[in-house]
C-alpha positions as CSV (number, residue, x, y, z in Angstrom):
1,X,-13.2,-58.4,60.3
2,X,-12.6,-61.5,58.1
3,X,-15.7,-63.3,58.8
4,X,-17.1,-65.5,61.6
5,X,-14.4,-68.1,63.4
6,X,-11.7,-67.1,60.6
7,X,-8.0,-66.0,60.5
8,X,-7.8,-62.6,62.8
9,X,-11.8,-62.6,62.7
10,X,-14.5,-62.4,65.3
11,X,-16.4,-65.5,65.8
12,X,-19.9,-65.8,68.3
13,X,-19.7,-68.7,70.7
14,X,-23.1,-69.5,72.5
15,X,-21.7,-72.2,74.0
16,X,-19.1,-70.6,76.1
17,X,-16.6,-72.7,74.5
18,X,-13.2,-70.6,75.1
19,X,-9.6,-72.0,74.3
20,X,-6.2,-71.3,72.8
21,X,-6.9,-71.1,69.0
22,X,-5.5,-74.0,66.4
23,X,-4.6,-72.2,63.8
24,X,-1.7,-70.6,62.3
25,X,-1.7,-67.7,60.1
26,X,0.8,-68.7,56.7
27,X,3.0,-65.4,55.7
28,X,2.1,-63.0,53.2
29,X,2.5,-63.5,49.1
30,X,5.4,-61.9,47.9
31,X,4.3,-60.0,43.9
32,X,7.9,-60.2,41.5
33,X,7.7,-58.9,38.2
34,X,9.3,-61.1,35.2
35,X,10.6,-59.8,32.0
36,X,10.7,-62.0,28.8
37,X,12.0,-61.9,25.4
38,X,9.2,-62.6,22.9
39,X,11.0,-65.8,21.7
40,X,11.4,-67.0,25.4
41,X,7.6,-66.7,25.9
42,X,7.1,-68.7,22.9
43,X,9.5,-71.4,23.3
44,X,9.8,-71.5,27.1
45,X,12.6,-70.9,29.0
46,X,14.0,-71.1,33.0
47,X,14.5,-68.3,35.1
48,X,16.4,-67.4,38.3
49,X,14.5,-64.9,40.4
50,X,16.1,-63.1,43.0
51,X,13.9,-61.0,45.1
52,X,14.1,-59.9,48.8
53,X,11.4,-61.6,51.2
54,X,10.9,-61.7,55.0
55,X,12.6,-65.1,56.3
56,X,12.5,-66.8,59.6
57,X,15.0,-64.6,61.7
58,X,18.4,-67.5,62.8
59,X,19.4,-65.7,65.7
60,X,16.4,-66.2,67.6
61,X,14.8,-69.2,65.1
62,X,11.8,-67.4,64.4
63,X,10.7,-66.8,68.2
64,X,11.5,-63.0,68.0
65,X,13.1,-63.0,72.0
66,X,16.5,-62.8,72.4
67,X,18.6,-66.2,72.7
68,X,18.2,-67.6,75.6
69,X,15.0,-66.3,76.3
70,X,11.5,-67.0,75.5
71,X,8.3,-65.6,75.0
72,X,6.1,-64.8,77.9
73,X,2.2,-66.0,78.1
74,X,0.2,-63.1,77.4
75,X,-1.4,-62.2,80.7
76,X,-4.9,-60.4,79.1
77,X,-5.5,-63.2,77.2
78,X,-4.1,-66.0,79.1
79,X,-2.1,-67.3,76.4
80,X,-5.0,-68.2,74.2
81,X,-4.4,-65.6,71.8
82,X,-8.4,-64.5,72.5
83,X,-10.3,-62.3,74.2
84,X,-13.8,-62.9,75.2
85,X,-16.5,-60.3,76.0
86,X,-20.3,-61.0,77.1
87,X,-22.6,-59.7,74.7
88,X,-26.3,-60.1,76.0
89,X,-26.9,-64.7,76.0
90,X,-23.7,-64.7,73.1
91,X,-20.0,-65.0,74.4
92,X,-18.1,-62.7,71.2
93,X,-14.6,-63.9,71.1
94,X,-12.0,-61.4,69.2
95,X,-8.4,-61.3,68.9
96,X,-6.0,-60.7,71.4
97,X,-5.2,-56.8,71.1
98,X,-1.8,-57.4,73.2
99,X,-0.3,-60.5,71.7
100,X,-2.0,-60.3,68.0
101,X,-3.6,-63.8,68.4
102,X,-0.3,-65.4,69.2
103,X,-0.7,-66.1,72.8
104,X,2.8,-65.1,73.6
105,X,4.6,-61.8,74.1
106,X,8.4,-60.7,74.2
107,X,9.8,-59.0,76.9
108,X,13.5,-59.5,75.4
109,X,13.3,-58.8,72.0
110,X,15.9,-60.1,69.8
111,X,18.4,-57.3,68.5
112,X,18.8,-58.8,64.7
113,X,14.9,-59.0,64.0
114,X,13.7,-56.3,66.8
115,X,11.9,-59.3,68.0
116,X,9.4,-59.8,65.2
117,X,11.0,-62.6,64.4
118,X,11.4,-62.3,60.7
119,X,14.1,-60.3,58.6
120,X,14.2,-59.1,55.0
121,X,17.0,-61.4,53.6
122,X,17.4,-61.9,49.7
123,X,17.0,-65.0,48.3
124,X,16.6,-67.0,44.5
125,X,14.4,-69.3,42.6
126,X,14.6,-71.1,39.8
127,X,11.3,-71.2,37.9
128,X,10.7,-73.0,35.1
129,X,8.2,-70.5,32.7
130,X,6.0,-72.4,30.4
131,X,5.5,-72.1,26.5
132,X,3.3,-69.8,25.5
133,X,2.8,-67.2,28.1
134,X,1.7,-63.9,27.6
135,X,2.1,-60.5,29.1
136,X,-0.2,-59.9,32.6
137,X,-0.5,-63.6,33.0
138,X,0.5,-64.5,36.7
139,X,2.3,-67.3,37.6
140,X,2.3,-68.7,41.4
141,X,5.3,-70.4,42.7
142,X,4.1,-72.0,46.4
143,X,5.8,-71.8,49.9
144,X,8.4,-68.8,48.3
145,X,6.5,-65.5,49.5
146,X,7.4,-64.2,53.2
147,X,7.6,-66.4,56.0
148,X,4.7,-67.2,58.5
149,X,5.1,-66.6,62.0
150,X,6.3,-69.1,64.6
151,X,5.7,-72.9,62.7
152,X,2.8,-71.3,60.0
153,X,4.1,-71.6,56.1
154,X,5.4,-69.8,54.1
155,X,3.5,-67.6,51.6
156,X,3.3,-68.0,47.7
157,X,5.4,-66.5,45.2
158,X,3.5,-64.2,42.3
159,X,5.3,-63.8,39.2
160,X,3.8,-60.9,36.9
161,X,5.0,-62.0,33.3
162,X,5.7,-59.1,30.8
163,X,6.4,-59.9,27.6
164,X,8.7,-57.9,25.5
165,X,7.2,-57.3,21.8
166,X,9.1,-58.4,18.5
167,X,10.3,-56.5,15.8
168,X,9.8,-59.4,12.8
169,X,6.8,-61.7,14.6
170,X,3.4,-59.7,16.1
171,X,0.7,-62.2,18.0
172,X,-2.6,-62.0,18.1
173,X,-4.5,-63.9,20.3
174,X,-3.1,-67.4,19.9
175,X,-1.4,-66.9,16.5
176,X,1.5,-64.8,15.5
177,X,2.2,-62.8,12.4
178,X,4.6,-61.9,10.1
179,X,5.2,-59.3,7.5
180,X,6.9,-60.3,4.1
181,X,8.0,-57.4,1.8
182,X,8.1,-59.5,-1.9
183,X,8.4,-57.8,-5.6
184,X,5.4,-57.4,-8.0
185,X,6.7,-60.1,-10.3
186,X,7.2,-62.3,-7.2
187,X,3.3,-61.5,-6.7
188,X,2.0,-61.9,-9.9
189,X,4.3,-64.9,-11.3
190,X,5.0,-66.4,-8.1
191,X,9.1,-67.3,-7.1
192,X,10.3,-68.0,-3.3
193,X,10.6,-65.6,-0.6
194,X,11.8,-66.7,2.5
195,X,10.2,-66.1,5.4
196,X,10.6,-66.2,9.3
197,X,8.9,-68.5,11.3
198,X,9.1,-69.0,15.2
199,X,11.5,-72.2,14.2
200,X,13.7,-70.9,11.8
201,X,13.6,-68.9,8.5
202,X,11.1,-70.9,6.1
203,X,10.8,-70.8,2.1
204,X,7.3,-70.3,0.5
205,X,7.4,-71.2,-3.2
206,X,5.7,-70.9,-6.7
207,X,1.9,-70.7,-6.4
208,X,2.2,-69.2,-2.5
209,X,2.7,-65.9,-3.6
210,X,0.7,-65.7,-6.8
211,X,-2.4,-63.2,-6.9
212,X,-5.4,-64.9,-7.2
């Protein structure tokens, strides 16, 4: 039970106020996990996803009956997709258990989606991923999870980002480092070394290196 009056719930009606719900239930997020280079989560970079998700069946448009056929009104319910039971002076209105809220059931189910109206098909996104990410940070791309049923929307897409780790650069928190190997006289007289940076290889000079 979701709560009172919500999505697959049980709501309590005093009223006696009974009709075909307004509602439609969006499809369910879809989780894809992204791997990135260490440089492409600094610098930014776009991505094609390809992942499988549950899309609107096109040989029977999403209504799950075969084609030319259509869904039946639920008889229990009446096509209102609810059931209502007396309950002492409260009217407690619940789900249809026949037709899952939908109103409608299918005698002649269609053969490609067995008549729930969706299929697993595979499909691709491009995503644009930000600079700066880190591993375990989730990114939500909306309207690409599974389909809804009927006319409801779609559902989001999750991206789980996992960064691979660098052999030269290391970051902690929002700063990277870097470790320089450089000779003693380099350390006590100072000199250049040249050092990586997340730009391009970079020359410290002279007093940089001294010991102080």
């Amino acid at each position: 039970m979701r709560g009172f009056g919500g999505q697959g719930g049980v709501s309590f009606d005093i009223f006696g106020n009974f009709g075909k719900r307004q509602f439609h239930e969006r499809g369910d997020d879809l989780v894809a996990s992204v791997d990135l280079d260490f440089m492409e989560s600094v610098h930014g970079c776009k991505k094609s996803i390809s992942y499988r998700a549950l899309l609107t069946c096109s040989n029977c448009s999403g209504t799950g009956a075969r084609p030319g056929t259509k869904p039946e009104k639920c008889s229990p319910c009446r096509g209102t997709g609810q059931q209502m039971m007396s309950s002492g002076f409260m009217n407690v209105i619940s789900t249809c258990s026949r037709c899952g809220g939908t109103g409608e059931v299918v005698k002649d189910p269609c053969t490609t989606c067995k008549g729930r109206g969706l299929k697993p098909e595979s499909t691709t996104v491009e995503v644009d991923i930000p600079a700066g990410v880190e591993s375990g940070l989730q990114l939500q791309i909306r309207n690409r999870g599974h389909a809804g049923p009927s006319s409801a929307p779609r559902g989001n897409l999750i991206l789980q980002l996992n960064v691979k780790e660098s052999e030269t650069f290391k970051r902690i928190g929002n700063n990277v480092h870097v470790d320089v190997d450089i000779s003693l006289s380099q350390a006590c007289l100072g000199g250049v070394a040249r050092v990586p940076s997340l730009y391009g290889d970079v020359e410290l000079k002279e007093h940089n290196l001294a010991i102080e």
